[in-house]
C-alpha positions in Angstrom: 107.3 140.4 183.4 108.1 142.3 179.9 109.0 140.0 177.2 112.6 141.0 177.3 112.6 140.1 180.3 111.1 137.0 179.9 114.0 135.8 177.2 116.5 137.0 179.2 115.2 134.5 182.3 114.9 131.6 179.8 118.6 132.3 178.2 119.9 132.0 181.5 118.1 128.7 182.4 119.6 127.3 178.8 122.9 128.4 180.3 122.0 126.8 183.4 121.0 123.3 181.6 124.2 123.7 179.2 126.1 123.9 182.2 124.5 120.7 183.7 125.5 118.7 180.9 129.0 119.3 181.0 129.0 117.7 184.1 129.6 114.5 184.2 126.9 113.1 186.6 124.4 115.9 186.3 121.6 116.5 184.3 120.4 118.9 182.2 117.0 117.6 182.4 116.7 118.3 186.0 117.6 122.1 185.5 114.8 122.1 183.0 112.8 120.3 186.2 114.2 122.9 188.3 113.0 126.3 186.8 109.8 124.9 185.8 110.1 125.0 182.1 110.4 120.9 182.0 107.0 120.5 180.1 107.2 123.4 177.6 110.7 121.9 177.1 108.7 119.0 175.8 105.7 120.6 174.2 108.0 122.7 172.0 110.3 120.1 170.9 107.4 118.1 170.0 106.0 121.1 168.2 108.7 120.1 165.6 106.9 117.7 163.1 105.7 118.0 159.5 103.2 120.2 160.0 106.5 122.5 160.5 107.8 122.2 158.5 105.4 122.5 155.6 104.7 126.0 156.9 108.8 126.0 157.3 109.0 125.4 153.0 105.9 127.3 152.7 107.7 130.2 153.8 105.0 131.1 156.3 107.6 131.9 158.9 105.4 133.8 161.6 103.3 130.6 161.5 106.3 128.1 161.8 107.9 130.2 164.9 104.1 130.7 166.8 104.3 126.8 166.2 107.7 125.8 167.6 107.2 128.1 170.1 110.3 130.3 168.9 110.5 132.6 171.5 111.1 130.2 173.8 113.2 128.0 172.2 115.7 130.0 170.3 116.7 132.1 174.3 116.9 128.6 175.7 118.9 126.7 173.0 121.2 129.8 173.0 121.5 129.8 176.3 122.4 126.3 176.3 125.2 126.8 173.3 126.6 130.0 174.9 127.2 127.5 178.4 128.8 125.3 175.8 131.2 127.4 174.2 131.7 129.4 177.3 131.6 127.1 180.4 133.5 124.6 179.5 137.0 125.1 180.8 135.3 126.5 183.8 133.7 123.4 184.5 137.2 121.5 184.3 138.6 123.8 186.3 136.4 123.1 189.3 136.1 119.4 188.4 140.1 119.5 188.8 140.4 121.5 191.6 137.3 122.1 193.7 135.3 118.8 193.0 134.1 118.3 196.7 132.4 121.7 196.4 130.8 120.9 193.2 130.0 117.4 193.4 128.5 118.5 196.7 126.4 121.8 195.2 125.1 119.5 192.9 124.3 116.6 195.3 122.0 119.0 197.2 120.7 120.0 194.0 119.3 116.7 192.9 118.5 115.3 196.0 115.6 117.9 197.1 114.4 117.9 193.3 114.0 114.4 193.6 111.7 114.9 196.2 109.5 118.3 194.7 109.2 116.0 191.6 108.2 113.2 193.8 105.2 116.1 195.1 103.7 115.8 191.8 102.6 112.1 192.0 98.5 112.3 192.1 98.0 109.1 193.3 100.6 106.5 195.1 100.2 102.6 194.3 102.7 99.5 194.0 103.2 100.3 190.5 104.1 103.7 191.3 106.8 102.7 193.6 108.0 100.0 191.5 108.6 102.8 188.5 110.4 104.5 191.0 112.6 101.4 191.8 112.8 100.6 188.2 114.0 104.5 188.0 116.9 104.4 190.6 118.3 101.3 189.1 118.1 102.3 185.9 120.4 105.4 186.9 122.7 103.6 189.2 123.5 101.3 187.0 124.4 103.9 184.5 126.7 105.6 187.1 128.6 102.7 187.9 129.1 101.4 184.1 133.0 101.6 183.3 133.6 103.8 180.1 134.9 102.1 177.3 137.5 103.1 174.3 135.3 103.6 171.1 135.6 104.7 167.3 135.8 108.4 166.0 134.2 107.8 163.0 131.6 110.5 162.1 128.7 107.7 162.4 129.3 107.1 165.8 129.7 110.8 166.7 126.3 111.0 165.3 125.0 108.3 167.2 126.4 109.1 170.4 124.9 113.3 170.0 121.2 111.1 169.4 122.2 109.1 173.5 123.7 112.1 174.9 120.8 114.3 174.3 118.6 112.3 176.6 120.0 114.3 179.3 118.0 116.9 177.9 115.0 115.0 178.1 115.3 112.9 181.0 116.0 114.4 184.5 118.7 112.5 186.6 120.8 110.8 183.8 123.6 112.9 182.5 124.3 113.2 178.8 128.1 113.7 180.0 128.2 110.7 181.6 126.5 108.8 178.7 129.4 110.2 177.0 132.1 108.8 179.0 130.1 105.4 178.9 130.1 105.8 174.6 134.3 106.9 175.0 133.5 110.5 173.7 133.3 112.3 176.5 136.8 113.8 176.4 136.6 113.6 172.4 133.5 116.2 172.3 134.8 118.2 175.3 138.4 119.0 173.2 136.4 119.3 169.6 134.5 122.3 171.5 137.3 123.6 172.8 139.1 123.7 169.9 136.6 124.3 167.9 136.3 121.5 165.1 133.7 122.4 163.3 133.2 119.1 161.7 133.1 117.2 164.5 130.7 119.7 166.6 128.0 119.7 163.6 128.0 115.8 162.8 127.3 115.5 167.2 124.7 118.4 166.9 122.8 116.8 164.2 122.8 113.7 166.2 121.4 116.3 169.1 118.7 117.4 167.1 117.7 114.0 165.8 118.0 112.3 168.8 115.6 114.8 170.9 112.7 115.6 168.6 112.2 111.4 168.4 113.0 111.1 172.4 110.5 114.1 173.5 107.4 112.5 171.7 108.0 109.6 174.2 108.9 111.3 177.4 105.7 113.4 176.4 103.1 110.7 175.7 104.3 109.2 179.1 103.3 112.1 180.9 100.1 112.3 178.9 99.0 108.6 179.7 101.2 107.9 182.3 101.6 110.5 184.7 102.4 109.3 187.6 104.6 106.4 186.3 106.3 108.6 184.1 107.1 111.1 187.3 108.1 108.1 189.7 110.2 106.7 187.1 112.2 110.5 185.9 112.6 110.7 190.1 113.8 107.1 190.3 116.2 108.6 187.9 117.4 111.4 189.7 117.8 109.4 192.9 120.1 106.8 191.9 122.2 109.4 190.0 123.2 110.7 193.5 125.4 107.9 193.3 127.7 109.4 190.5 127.5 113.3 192.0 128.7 111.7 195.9 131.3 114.4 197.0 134.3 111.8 198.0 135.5 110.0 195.3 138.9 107.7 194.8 140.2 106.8 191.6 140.7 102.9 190.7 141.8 103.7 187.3 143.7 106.4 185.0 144.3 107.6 181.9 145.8 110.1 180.1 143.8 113.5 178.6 144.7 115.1 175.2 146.9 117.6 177.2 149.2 115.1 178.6 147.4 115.1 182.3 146.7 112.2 184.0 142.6 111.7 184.8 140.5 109.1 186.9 138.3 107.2 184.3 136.8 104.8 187.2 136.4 105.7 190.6 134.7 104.6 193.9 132.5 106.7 196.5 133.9 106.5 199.8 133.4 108.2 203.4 135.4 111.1 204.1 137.4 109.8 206.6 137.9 106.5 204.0 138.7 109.7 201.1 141.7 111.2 203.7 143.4 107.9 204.3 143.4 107.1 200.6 144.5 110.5 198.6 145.4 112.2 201.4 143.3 115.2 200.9 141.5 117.2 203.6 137.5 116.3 203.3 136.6 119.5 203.6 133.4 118.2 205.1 131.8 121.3 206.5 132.5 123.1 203.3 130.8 120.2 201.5 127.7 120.5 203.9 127.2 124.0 203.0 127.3 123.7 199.4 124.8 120.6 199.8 122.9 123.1 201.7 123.4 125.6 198.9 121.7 123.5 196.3 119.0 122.4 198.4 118.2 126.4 199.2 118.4 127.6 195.4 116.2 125.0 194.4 113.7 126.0 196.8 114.3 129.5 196.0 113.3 128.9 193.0 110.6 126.5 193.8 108.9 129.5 196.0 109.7 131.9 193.3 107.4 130.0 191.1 104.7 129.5 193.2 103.9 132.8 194.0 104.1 133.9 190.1 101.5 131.4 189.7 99.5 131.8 192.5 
C-alpha cells in the first residue's frame, strides 16, 4: 500500500474513533482496538516526552516528527477532529431518531471485539479472569452512574478534557459518557457546535494532557502485564454493553440548550417491556441485523488484517 494511501486509511479510522466518542456509550478506544492501530496508538503517544521536545526547541523537526511518529499521528488526530467538527449533529440525529439501530450497530460492534481481544490472552489463570471481572464492573458501574449538574468554570473544562480522553486510551469506557457523568456532556457537544473557541481549547488542552500521562500507563501494563492488562481493557468492553443495549426507557428528563426535552437517566428493558412503556414499535429484526452488521464489519476487518500480515 503507497503512503498516500496509507494516510488516507488511518484518517478514516481517526474519523472512525472521533465518531465513537460522540457516542455516548461507545468507545473510541475500541475503534482503535478494532483496526489494529491500538498499540501504535500507544507507542506514539508515548513517543511524546522530553526527548521531544528537545529536538522540538532544537528545531530538528525531521527528528521530532520520525519520533512522534508524525505520519501517523497527524492523519489520525485529523481524522478524529474532522469527525468532531463534522459528525456531530449526525450523531444526534440518529441518537434522536434511529437509536435502536445504532445502539444496536454498536452493540454488535463491542460485543465480538470483546471476544477477538479476549483471543490475545497468552495464558488463562484465576488472576486473569478476575481482571476480567474487575474489568466489567468497573464499566458497568460507570454505565449506570447518574450524571450530575457541575461547574463551567474553565478549570473543570480542563479537568474533565484530562477524564474524557481515556476513551481514547481505554477500550470499552466512553469518554461521552464520562462526560455526562462530569455534567459536560451537552456543554462540550453545543461549544463544538457553535464553535466557542475558548471553551474547545481550554477541553483540548485537558485532551492532550490527560493522554500523554494516561498512555504511559495503559502502555507499561501491556509491557509487564499483558494478559491482565488485556482481560482487564475486555472486562471493559463487556460491561459497557450495558450502556449501548438497544431498548432503553427514560426515568428522568431534562431540558437541552435548544429547548428539547432529553432522557438524562434511563433503564434497559426487553422489547416487549420497551412497547408497553413508550409505545414505540421494537423494531427487533431491524435491531438483529444491525447487531449483525457490527459483528460482520468487525470481522471484515479482523480478516482484512490478517491476510496483510500474513
Amino acid at each position: 500500500m503507497s503512503k498516500f494511501k496509507t494516510h488516507i486509511l488511518t484518517f478514516f479510522k481517526g474519523m472512525a474513533m472521533g465518531g465513537a466518542d460522540v457516542v455516548p456509550g461507545v468507545s473510541g478506544g475500541t475503534i482503535a482496538f478494532i483496526t489494529g492501530i491500538y498499540t501504535e496508538l500507544l507507542d506514539s503517544i508515548k513517543a511524546v516526552d522530553a526527548d521531544a521536545f528537545r529536538l522540538l526547541f532544537s528545531f530538528k523537526l525531521k527528528d521530532f516528527w520520525k519520533k512522534i511518529n508524525g505520519n501517523f499521528l497527524l492523519p489520525l488526530f485529523l481524522g478524529i477532529l474532522t469527525s468532531l467538527l463534522s459528525l456531530v449533529q449526525l450523531i444526534k440525529y440518529l441518537l434522536e431518531y434511529e437509536a435502536i439501530s445504532l445502539w444496536s450497530f454498536f452493540f454488535g460492534l463491542i460485543i465480538i471485539s470483546s471476544l477477538l481481544v479476549l483471543r490475545e490472552i497468552k495464558k488463562w489463570n484465576p488472576q486473569v479472569v478476575i481482571s476480567m471481572f474487575i474489568g466489567i464492573a468497573i464499566a458497568f458501574w460507570i454505565t449506570v452512574t447518574s450524571p450530575s449538574e457541575t461547574t463551567e468554570a474553565y478549570w473543570f473544562i480542563f479537568l474533565s478534557g484530562c477524564i474524557a480522553i481515556c476513551a481514547m486510551i481505554l477500550p470499552g469506557i466512553s469518554g461521552a459518557f464520562l462526560l455526562l457523568i462530569l455534567g459536560k456532556y451537552q456543554f462540550i457537544i453545543d461549544s463544538i457546535s457553535n464553535k466557542d473557541i475558548a471553551v474547545i481549547a481550554v477541553f483540548g488542552l485537558g485532551c492532550i494532557v490527560g493522554i500523554l500521562t494516561f498512555a504511559r500507563a495503559v502502555s507499561w501494563l501491556l509491557k509487564n502485564y499483558h494478559d491482565l492488562a488485556v482481560a482487564l481493557l475486555s472486562g471493559f468492553m463487556i460491561g459497557s454493553l450495558n450502556k449501548v443495549w438497544p431498548w432503553k426507557v427514560a426515568l428522568a428528563f431534562r431540558i437541552d440548550s435548544e429547548g428539547k426535552q432529553v432522557a438524562t437517566i434511563t433503564e434497559n428493558v426487553l422489547p416487549a417491556e420497551f412497547f408497553r412503556a413508550s409505545g414505540e414499535y421494537p423494531m427487533v429484526f431491524q435491531a438483529i441485523l444491525f447487531i449483525a452488521l457490527g459483528i460482520f464489519i468487525v470481522v471484515l476487518i479482523e480478516k482484512i488484517a490478517n491476510r496483510k500480515t500474513s
